[in-house]
C-alpha positions in Angstrom: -54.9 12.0 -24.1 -54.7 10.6 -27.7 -53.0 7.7 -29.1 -53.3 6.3 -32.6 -53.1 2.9 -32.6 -53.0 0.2 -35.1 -56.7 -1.2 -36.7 -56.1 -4.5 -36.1 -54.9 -4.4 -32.1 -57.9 -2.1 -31.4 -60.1 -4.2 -30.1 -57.5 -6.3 -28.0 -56.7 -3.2 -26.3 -59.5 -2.7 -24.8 -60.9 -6.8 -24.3 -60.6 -7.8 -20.9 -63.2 -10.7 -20.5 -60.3 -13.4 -20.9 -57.8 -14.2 -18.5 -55.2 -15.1 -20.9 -54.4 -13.1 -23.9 -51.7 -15.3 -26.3 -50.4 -12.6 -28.8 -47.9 -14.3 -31.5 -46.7 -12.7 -34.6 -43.7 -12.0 -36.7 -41.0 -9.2 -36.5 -42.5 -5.3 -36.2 -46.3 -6.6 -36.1 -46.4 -4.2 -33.2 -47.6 -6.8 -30.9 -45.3 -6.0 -27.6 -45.9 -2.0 -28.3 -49.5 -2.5 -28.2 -49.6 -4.9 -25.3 -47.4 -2.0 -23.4 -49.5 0.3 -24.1 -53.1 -1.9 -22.9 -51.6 -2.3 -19.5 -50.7 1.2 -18.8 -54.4 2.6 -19.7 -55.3 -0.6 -18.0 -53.5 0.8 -14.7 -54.4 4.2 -15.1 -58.5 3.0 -15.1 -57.7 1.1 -11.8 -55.3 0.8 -8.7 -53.2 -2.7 -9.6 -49.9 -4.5 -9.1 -48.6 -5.5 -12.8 -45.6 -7.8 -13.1 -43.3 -8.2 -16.5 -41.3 -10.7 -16.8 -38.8 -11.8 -19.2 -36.1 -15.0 -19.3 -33.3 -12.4 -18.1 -33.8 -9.3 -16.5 -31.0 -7.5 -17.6 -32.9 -7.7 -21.0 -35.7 -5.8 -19.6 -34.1 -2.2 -19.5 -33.6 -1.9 -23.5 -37.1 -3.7 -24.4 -39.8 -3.8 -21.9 -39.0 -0.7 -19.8 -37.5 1.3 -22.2 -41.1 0.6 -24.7 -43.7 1.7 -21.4 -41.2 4.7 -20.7 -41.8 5.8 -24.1 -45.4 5.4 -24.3 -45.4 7.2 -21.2 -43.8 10.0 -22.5 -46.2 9.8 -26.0 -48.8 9.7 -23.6 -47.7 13.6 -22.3 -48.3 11.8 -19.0 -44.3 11.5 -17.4 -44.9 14.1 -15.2 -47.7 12.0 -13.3 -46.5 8.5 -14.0 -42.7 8.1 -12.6 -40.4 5.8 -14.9 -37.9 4.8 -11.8 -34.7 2.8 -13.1 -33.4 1.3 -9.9 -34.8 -0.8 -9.7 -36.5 -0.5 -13.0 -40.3 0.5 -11.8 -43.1 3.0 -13.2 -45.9 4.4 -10.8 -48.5 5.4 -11.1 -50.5 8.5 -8.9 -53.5 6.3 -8.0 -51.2 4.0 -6.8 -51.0 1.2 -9.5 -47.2 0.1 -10.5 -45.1 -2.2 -13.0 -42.6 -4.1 -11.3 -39.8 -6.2 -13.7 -38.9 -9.9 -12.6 -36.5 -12.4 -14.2 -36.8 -15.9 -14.4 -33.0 -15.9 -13.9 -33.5 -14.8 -10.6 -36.3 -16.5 -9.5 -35.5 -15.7 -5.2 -37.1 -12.3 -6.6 -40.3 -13.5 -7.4 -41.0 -15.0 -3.6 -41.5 -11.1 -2.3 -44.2 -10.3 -4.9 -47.9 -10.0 -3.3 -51.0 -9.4 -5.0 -50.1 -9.3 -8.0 -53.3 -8.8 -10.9 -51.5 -8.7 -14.1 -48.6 -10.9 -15.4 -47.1 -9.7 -18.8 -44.9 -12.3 -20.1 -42.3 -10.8 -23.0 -40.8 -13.4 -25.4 -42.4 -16.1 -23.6 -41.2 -18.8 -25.9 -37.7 -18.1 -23.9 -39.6 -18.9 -20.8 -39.5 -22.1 -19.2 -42.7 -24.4 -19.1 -41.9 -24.7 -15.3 -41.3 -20.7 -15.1 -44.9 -20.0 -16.4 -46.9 -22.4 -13.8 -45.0 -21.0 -11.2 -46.2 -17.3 -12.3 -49.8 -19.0 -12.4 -49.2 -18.9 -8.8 -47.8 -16.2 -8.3 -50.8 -14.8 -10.1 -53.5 -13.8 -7.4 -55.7 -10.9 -6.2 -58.2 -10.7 -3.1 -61.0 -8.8 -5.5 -59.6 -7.9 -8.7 -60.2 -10.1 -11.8 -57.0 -12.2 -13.3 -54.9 -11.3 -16.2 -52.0 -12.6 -17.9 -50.5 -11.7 -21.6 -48.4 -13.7 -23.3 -46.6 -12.5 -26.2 -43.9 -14.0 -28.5 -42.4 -14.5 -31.6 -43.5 -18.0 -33.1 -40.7 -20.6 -32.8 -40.7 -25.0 -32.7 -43.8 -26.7 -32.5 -42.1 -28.1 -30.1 -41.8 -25.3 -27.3 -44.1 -25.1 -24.7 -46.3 -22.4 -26.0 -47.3 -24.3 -29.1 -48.0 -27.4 -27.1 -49.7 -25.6 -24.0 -52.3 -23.5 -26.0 -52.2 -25.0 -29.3 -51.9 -28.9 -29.8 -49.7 -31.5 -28.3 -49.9 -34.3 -30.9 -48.1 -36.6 -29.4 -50.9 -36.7 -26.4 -53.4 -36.4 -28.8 -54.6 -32.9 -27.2 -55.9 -29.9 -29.1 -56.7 -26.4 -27.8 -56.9 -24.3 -31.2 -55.5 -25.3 -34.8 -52.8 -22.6 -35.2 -53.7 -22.5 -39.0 -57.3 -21.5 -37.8 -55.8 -18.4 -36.3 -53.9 -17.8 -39.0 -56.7 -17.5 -41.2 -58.9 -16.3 -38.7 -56.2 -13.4 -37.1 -58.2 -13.3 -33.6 -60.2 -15.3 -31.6 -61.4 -17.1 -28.3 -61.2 -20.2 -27.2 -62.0 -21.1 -23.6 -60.7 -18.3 -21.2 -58.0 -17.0 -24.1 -58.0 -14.4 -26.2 -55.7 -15.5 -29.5 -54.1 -12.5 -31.8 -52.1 -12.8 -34.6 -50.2 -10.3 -36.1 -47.9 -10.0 -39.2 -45.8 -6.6 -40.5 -48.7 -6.1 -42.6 -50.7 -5.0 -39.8 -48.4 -2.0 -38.4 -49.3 0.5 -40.7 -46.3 2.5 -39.8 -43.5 0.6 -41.1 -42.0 1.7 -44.0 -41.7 -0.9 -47.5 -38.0 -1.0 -46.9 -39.1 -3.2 -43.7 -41.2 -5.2 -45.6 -38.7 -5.9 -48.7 -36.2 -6.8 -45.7 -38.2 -9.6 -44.2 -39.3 -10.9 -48.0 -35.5 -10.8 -48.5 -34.8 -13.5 -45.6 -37.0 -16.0 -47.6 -33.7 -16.7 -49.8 -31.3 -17.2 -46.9 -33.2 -18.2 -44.1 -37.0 -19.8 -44.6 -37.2 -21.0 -41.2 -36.6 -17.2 -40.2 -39.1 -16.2 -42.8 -41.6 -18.3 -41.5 -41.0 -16.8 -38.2 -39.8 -13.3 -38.9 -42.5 -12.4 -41.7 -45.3 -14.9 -41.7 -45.5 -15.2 -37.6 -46.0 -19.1 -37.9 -44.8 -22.1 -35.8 -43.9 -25.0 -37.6 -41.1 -27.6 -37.4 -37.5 -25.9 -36.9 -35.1 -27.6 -40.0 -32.7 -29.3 -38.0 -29.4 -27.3 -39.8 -28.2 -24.8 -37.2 -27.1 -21.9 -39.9 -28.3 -22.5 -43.5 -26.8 -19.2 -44.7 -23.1 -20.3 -44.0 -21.5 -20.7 -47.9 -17.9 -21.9 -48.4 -15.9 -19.4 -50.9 -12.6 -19.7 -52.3 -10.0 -17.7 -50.2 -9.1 -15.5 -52.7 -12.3 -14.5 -53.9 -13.7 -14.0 -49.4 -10.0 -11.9 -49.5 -11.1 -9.6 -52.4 -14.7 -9.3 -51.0 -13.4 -8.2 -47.6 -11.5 -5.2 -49.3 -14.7 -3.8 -51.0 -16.7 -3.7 -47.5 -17.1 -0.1 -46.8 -17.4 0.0 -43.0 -15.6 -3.5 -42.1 -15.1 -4.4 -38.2 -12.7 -6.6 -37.8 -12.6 -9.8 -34.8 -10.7 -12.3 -33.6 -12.0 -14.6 -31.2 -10.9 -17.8 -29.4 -12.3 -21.5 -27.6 -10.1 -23.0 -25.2 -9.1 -27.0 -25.4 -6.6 -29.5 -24.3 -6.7 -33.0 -24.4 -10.7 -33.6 -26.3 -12.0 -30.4 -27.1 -9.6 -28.0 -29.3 -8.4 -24.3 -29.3 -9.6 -22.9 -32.1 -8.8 -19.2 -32.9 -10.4 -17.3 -36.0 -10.4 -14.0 -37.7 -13.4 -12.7 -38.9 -14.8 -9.1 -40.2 -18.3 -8.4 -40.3 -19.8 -6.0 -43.3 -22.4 -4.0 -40.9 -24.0 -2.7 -43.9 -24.8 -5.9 -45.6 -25.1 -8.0 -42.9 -22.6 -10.5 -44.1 -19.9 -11.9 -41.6 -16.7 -13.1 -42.9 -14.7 -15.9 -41.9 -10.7 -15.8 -43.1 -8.1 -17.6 -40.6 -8.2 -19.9 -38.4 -5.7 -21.6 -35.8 -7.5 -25.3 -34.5 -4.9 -27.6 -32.3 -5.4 -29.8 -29.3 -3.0 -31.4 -26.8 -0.4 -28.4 -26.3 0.4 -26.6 -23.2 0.0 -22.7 -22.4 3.7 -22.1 -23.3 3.2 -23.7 -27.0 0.4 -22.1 -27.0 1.4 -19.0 -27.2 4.6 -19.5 -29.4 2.0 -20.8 -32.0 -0.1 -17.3 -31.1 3.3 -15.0 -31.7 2.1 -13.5 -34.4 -1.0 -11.7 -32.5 1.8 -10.5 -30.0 3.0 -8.1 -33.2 -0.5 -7.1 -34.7 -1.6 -5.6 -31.3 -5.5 -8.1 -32.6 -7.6 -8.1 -29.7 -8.3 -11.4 -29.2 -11.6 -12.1 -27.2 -11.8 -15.5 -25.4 -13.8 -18.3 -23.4 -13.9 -16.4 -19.8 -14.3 -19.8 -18.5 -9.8 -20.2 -18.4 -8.8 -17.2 -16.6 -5.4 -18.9 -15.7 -4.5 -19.1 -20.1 -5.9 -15.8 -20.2 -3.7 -14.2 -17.6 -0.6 -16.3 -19.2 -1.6 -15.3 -22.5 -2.0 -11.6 -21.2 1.4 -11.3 -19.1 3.2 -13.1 -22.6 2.1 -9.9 -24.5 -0.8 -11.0 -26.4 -3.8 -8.5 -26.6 -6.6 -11.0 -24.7 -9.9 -10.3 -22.6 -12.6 -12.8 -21.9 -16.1 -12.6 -23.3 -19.2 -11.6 -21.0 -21.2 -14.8 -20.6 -24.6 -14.8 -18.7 -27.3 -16.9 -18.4 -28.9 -18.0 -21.9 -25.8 -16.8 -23.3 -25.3 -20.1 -25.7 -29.0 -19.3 -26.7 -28.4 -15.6 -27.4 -25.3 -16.3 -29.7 -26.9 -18.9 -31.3 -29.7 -16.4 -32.3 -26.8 -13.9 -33.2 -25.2 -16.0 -35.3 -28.7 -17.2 -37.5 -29.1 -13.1 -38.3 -26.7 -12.9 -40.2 -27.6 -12.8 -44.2 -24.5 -14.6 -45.3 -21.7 -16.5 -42.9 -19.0 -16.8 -45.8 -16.5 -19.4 -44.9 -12.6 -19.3 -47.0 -12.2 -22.4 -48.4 -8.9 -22.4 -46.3 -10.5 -22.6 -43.1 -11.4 -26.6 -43.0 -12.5 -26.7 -39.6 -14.3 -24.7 -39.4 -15.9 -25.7 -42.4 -15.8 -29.3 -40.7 -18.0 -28.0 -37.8 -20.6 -25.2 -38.9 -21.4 -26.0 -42.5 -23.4 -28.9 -41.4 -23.8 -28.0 -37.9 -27.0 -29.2 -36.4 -29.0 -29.1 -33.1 -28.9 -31.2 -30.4 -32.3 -33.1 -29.8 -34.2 -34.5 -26.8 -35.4 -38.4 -26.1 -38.8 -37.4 -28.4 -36.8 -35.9 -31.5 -37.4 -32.1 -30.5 -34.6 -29.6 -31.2 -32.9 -28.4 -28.1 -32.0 -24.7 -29.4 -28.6 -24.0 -27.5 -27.3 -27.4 -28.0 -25.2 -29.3 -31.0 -24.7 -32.8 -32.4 -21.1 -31.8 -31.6 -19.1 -29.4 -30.0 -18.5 -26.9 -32.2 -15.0 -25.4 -31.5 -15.0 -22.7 -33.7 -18.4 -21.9 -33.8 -18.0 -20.7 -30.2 -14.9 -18.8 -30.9 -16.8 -16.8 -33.3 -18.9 -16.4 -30.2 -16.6 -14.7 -28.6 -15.1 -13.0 -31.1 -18.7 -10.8 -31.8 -18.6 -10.4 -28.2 -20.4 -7.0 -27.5 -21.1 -6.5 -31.5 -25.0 -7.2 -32.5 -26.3 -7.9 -35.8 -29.2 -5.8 -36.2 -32.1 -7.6 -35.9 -35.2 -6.3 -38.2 -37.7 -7.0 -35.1 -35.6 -4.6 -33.1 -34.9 -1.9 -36.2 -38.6 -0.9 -36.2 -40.0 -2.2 -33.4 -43.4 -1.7 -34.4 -43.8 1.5 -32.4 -46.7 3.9 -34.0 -46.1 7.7 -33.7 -48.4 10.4 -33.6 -47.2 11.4 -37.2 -48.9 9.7 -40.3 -48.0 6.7 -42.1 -45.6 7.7 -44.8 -45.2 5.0 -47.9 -47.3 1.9 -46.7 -49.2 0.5 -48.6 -52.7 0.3 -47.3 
């Protein structure tokens, strides 16, 4: 059985002597592929019960599961270790096993017994009061305790920062995240620290790399986060790569995008909040969404509604709207108009959020002056100390969350998931070294 690995996770591969291993690092570092691939030679050494856990579980079958069931299978080793999918389990023949838990179903995690080995994915999206109560969970008659976290950096102000870094407003230091920075690993108390950067997965390609360098024009708080793997202080403007273009100019763009998709989406409103309607086309090769029409009026009933809608009734659009009015949607519907509601789920507010901030360019007609109004100086809601609260807005951004719906089911590629960081057993082609 042989596995190349990258140089610089070698050694936390095979370190056991902490209990907590905190692994933070920008997009395709490899971090979560080399983490995934520690526990299951970890389980295959000796019998034990390992638990993954992620915000939402439904997220688990694309990342987590889907990254151990291909190792698995690079291993040559599927025909002794059994990948189950419902529910999502792999076991192993001396009897060790990976279960998958959300925190969005926490009634779940009351069953779990003797459980050795917590890996939490992403757990910056974890609450503070989701990890202690995994501390608990954590607990084995005999074997020794483990638990990896791993995770994107994000606000000094998330838990992770303040839990095993420094809380400065309590004056309490663990480790000087510039220390790791510069030191890339070390150990402090009963944790093992990584860092990891792009640089140190040896089997991305320079096109990755020039990608992430590229998002240090539109977005440097992503670049700080995407390439450099750093905390630091999120700037408080929500999307700093929305740019206002005159409509004649975003019209002419639109026609010179080679594979366009095309979206409508709509927020509901009545007597404070607004319906706001826009049309939108996104340029999947560039990465640029477009913003062209929109519709924003207040106080009018279902029947008006949909006179003012007409049009949308004769373009056969597909409008996608807030599934939280199923009664205007059913109207709407039964008047002729093309309409469906968007999935929500829990963290759904977050995820679009993130959606939203991956795009390169959100370019805005200059007709569209609410939208303008709302999302060109959008920013985030914050708590009674000053911290950003990351799904939440100084206002309430009508058409921001029409566009929501709109890109319902449609994600921008993100350049974390593109590579994923994932060695192969074939050699490094065009990296520099």
């Amino acid at each position: 059985m042989l596995k190349e690995a990258n140089p610089h996770f070698e050694d936390f591969l095979f370190d056991w002597n902490q209990k907590f291993h905190f692994l933070v690092g920008g997009y395709g570092s490899s971090k979560s592929y080399h983490v995934a691939l520690k526990i299951i030679l970890k389980l295959i050494e000796e019998k034990r019960t390992a638990l993954v856990i992620r915000e939402v579980y439904d997220t688990h079958r694309d990342s987590t599961f889907s990254l151990l069931s291909e190792i698995v299978e690079e291993l040559g080793l599927s025909d002794r270790i059994r990948c189950v999918t419902s529910p999502m389990q792999i076991r192993f023949p001396n009897g060790s096993k990976i279960i998958f838990k959300g925190m969005d179903r926490p009634e779940k995690l009351k069953s779990i017994n003797n459980v050795s080995l917590i890996w939490l994915e992403e757990c910056s999206e974890v609450k503070y009061a989701g990890f202690k109560e995994l501390l608990g969970r954590l607990r084995h008659p005999s074997l020794k305790l483990h638990m990896i976290l791993s995770t994107n950096p994000v606000g000094e102000n998330n838990w992770t920062y303040l839990h095993f870094f420094q809380d400065r407003m309590n004056k309490r230091l663990v480790l000087d995240d510039k220390d790791l920075y510069r030191e890339r690993t070390m150990i402090v108390g009963d944790t093992y620290y990584h860092h990891s950067t792009a640089d140190d997965n040896l089997f991305l390609p320079d096109s990755y790399i020039e990608q992430l360098e590229e998002m240090k024009e539109y977005d440097p708080d992503l670049y700080r986060i995407a390439r450099k793997g750093r905390f630091g202080v999120n700037g408080k403007r929500v999307l700093p790569q929305f740019q206002i273009v005159p409509h004649e100019q975003v019209m002419k763009d639109m026609q010179e995008i080679r594979k366009p998709i095309y979206r409508v989406g709509m927020d509901f409103g009545f007597v404070d909040s607004y319906n706001a309607v826009i049309r939108m086309v996104v340029d999947t090769e560039k990465h640029y969404l477009y913003i062209y029409w929109e519709y924003y009026k207040r106080g009018i009933d279902d029947v008006q509604l949909f006179d003012d809608l007409k049009e949308f009734e004769a373009s056969g659009e597909r409008i996608v709207a807030d599934s939280a009015e199923p009664k205007t949607i059913y109207y709407l519907k039964k008047q002729g108009l093309n309409i469906k509601g968007a999935h929500k789920f829990p963290g759904s507010r977050l995820a679009n959020t993130k959606k939203m901030k991956r795009f390169k360019k959100i370019i805005c007609s200059d007709q569209c002056e609410n939208t303008i109004h709302e999302m060109e100086d959008l920013v985030y809601a914050t708590d009674k100390l000053g911290n950003i609260i990351p799904d939440e807005f100084g206002i309430d951004p009508h058409t921001f969350e029409a566009i929501w719906y709109g890109l319902d089911g449609y994600e921008v590629t993100d350049l974390k998931e593109e590579a994923q960081g994932r060695p192969s057993s074939a050699r490094p082609q065009g990296r520099r070294r």
